[in-house]
C-alpha positions as CSV (number, residue, x, y, z in Angstrom):
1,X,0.0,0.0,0.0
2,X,2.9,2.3,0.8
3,X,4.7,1.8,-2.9
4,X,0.5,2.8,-4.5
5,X,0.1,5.9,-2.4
6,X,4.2,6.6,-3.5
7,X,3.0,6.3,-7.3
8,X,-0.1,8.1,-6.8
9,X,2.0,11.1,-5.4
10,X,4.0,11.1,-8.3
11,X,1.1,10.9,-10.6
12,X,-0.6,14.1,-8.5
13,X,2.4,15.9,-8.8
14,X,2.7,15.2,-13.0
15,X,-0.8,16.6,-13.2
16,X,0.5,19.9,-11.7
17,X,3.3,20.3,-13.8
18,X,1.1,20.2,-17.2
19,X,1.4,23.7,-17.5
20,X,4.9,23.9,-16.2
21,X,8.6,22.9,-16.7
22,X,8.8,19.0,-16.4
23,X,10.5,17.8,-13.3
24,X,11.6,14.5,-13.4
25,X,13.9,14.2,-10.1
26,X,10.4,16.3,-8.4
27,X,8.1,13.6,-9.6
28,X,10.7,10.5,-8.5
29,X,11.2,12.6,-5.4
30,X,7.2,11.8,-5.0
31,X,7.6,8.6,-5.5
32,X,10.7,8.4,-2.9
33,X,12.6,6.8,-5.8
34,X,15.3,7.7,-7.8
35,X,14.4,9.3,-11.6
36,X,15.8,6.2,-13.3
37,X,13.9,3.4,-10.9
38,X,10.8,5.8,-11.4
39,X,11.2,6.0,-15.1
40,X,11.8,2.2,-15.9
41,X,8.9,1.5,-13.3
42,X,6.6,3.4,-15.0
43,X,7.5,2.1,-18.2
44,X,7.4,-1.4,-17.3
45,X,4.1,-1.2,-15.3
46,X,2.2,0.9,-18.0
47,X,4.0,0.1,-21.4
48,X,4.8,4.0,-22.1
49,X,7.4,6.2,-20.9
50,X,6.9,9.3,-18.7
51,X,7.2,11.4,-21.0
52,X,5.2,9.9,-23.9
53,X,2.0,9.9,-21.1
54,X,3.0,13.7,-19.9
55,X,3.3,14.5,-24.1
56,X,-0.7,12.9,-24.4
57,X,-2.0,14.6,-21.8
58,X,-1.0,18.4,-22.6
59,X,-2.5,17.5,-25.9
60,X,-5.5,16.0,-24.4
61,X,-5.9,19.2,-22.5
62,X,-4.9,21.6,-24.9
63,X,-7.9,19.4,-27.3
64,X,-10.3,20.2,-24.2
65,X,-9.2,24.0,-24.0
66,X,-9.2,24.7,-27.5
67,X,-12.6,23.0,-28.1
68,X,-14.3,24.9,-25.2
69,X,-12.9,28.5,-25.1
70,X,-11.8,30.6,-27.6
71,X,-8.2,31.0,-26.6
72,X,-5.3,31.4,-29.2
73,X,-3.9,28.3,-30.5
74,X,-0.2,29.9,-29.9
75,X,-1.6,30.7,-26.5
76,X,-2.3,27.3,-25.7
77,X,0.8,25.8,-27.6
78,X,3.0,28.2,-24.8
79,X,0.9,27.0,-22.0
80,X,1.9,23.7,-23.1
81,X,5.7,23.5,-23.2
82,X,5.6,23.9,-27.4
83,X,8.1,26.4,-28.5
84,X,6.2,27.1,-31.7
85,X,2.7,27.1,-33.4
86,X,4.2,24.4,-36.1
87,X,5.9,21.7,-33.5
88,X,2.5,21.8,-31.5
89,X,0.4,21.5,-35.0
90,X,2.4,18.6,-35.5
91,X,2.1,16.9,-32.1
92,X,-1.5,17.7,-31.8
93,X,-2.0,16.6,-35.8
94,X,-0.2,13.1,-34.4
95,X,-2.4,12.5,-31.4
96,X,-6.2,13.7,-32.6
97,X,-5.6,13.4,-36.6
98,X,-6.5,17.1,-37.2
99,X,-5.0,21.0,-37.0
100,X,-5.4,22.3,-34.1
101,X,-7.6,25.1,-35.3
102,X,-9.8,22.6,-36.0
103,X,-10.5,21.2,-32.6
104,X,-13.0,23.9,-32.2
105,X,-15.3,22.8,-34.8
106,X,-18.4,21.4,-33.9
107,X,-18.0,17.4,-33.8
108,X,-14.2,17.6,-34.2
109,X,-13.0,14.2,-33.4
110,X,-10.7,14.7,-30.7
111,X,-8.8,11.4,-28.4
112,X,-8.7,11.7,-24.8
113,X,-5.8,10.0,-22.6
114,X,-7.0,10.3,-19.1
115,X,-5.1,10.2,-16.5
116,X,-3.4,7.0,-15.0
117,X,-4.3,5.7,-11.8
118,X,-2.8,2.8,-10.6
119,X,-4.8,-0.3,-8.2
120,X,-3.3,-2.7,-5.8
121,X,-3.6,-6.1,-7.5
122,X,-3.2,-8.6,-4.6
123,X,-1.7,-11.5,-6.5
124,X,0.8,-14.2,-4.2
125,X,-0.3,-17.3,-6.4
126,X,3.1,-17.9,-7.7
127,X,6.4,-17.3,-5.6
128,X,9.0,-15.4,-7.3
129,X,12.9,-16.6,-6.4
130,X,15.6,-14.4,-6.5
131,X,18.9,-14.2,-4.7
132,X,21.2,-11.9,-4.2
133,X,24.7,-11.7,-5.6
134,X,27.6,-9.0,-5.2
135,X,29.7,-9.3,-8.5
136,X,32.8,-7.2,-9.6
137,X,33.6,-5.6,-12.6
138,X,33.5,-8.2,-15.6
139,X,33.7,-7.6,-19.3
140,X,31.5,-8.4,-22.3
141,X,32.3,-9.2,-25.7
142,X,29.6,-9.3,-28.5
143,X,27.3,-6.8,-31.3
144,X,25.2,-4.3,-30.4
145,X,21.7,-3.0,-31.3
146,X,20.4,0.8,-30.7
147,X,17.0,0.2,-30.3
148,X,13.7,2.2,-29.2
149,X,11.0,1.1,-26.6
150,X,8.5,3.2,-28.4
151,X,5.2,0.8,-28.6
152,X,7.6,-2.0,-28.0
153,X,10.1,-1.5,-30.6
154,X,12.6,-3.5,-29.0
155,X,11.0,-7.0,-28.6
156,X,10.7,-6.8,-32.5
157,X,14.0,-5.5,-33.0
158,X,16.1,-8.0,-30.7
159,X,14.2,-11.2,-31.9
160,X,14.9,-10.0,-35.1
161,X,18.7,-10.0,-33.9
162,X,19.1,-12.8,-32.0
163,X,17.7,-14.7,-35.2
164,X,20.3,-12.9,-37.5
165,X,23.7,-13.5,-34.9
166,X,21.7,-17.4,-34.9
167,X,22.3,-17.6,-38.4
168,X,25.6,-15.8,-39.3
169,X,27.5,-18.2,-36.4
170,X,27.7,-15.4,-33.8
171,X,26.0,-16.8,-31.0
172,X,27.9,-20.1,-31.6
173,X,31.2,-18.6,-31.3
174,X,30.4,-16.7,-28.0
175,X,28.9,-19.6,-26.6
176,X,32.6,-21.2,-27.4
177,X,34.1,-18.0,-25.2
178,X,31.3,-17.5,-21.9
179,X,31.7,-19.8,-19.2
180,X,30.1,-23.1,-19.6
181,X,28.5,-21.8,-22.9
182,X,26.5,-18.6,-21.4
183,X,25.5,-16.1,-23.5
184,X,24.2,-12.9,-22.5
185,X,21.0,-10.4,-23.3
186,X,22.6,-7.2,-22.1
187,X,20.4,-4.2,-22.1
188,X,22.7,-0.8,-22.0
189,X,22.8,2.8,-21.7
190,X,19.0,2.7,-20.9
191,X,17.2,6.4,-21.3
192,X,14.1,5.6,-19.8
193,X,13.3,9.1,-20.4
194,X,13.8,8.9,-23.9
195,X,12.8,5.0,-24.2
196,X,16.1,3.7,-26.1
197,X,18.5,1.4,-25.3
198,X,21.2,-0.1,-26.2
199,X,20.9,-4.4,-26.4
200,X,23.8,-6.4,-26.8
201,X,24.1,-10.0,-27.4
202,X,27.5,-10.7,-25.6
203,X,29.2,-13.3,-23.6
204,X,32.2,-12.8,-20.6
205,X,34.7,-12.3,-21.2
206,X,38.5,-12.1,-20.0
207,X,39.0,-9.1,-23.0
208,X,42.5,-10.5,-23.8
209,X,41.5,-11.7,-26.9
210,X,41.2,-9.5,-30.4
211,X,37.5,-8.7,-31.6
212,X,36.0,-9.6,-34.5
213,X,35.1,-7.3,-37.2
214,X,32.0,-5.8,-35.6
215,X,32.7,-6.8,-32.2
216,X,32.7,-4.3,-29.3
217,X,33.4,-4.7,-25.6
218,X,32.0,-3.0,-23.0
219,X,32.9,-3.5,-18.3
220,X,29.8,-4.1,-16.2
221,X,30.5,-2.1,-13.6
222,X,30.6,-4.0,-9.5
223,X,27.1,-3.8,-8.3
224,X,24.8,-6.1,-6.3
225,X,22.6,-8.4,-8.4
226,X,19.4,-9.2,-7.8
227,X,19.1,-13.3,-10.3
228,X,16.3,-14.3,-10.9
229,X,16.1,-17.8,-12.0
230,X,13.5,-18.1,-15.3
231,X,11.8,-21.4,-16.6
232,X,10.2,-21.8,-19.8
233,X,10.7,-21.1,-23.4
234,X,11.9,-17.9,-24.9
235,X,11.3,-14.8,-25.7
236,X,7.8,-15.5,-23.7
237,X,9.0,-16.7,-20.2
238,X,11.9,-13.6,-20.2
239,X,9.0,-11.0,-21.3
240,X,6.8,-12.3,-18.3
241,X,9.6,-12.4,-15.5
242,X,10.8,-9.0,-16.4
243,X,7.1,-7.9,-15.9
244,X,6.4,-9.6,-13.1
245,X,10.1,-8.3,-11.7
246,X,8.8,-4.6,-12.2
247,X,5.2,-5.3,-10.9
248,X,5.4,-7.3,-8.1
249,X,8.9,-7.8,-6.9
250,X,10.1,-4.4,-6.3
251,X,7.1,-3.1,-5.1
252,X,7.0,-5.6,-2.4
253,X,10.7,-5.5,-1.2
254,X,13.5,-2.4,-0.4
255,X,15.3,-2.6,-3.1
256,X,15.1,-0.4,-6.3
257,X,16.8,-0.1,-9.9
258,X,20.8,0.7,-9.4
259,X,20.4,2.3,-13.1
260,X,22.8,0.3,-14.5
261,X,22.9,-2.4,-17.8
262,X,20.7,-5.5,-16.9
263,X,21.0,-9.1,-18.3
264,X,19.2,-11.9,-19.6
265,X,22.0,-14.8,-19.1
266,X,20.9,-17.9,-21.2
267,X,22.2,-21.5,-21.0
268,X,23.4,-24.2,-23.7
269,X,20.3,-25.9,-24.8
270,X,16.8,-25.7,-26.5
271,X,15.7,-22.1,-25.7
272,X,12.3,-23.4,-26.9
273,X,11.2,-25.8,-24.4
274,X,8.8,-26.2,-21.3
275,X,12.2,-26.9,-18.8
276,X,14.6,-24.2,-20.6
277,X,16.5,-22.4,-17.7
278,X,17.1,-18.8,-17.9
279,X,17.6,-15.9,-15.7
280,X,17.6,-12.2,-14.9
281,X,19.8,-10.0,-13.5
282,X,19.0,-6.9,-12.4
283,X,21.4,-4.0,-10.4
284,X,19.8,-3.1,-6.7
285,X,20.5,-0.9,-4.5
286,X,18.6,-0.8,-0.9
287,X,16.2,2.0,-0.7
């Protein structure tokens, strides 16, 4: 109850910045989190970053003021954070499918995003296990992907990767270099702000050796880990622990995001069966 009436804070204090600066280290301060653990728990519980939901509701607003007073459409595009007539006609065109001038015809069709609230669902019917690891710095060795998590962008993009570095002999020759033929999903320099990432398909590494052509290394920094161990086939039984990671397991414990990269670590054998073991790894730090 105390991590709802945290969210809901936040949420309140959103609402009040509509016609003000945005504020992201006020909201998380609302939600006694930090900005990052804010952003990627807002993403994760409600599928859209914060500031794609801030972006749709000005516009539903500005719709609802524009349709119901006779204020200038500069006017409103100020109140609203736009710098410009034209990059408000093109946000509002992108939301409600017309000019803004013509939001104040009579029957304009106009989309409204209310605003979120969030409920306590009072689940417990499955037991998540987790433990938790202290690791040092370790490298990784692999390719990487830029991706967007724009209306789930990047579960199309990295399926569509892991099937190319499948195919072109990649994955086989870093399951050769990780330890007992690990590979790794490793999701970097995260803007949850933004909603892009970068996803690379890597393996540890000592870092002695040369790259390949295309190769890139990147160090995990030291942080404390908290695994979770995944059963099932893949993508679908990743997708669902990472949810349920976001949803239930950090609301319910003192821990919260660290910011930094986190990993899907994968074993040698048939990623599509019923017993395939997985897991996650995500960096905590105690609230």
């Amino acid at each position: 109850m105390e991590w709802l009436n945290r969210m809901m804070d936040a949420i309140d204090r959103m609402e009040r910045m509509m016609e003000e600066r945005f504020d992201i280290e006020a909201v998380a301060r609302a939600a006694c989190s930090s900005p990052f653990h804010f952003q990627r728990m807002f993403h994760m519980i409600t599928g859209m970053t914060v500031a794609e939901y801030v972006r749709k509701r000005k516009l539903t607003l500005a719709a609802q003021e524009l349709a119901s007073s006779s204020a200038k459409v500069l006017d409103v595009a100020l109140k609203y954070g736009y710098d410009s007539p034209e990059s408000f006609a093109k946000a509002f065109r992108r939301v409600h499918g017309i000019a803004p001038s013509e939001a104040r015809q009579p029957g304009a069709p106009l989309k409204a995003f209310p605003r979120i609230s969030f409920h306590l669902s009072l689940k417990g019917d499955q037991d998540m296990d987790y433990r938790i690891e202290d690791k040092g710095a370790f490298t990784v060795v692999g390719r990487t992907l830029r991706t967007s998590c724009q209306d789930n962008q990047q579960t199309r993009d990295i399926s569509q990767f892991w099937g190319e570095l499948t195919r072109d002999g990649t994955v086989e020759r870093l399951e050769a270099i990780g330890p007992e033929g690990r590979t790794l999903g490793v999701c970097l320099d995260m803007q949850p702000g933004q909603g892009e990432m970068t996803y690379m398909v890597a393996a540890e590494s000592s870092g002695s050796d040369e790259l390949p052509d295309g190769w890139t290394s990147r160090t995990i920094a030291a942080s404390s880990w908290a695994i979770f161990p995944v059963v099932g086939p893949i993508p679908g039984a990743i997708t669902s622990a990472i949810g349920r990671i976001f949803q239930e397991w950090f609301p319910a414990t003192g821990y919260e995001h660290a910011g930094g990269p986190e990993i899907e670590a994968y074993t040698a054998g048939d990623p599509t069966a019923d017993d395939y073991r997985s897991e996650v790894w995500i960096p905590v730090v105690r609230k």
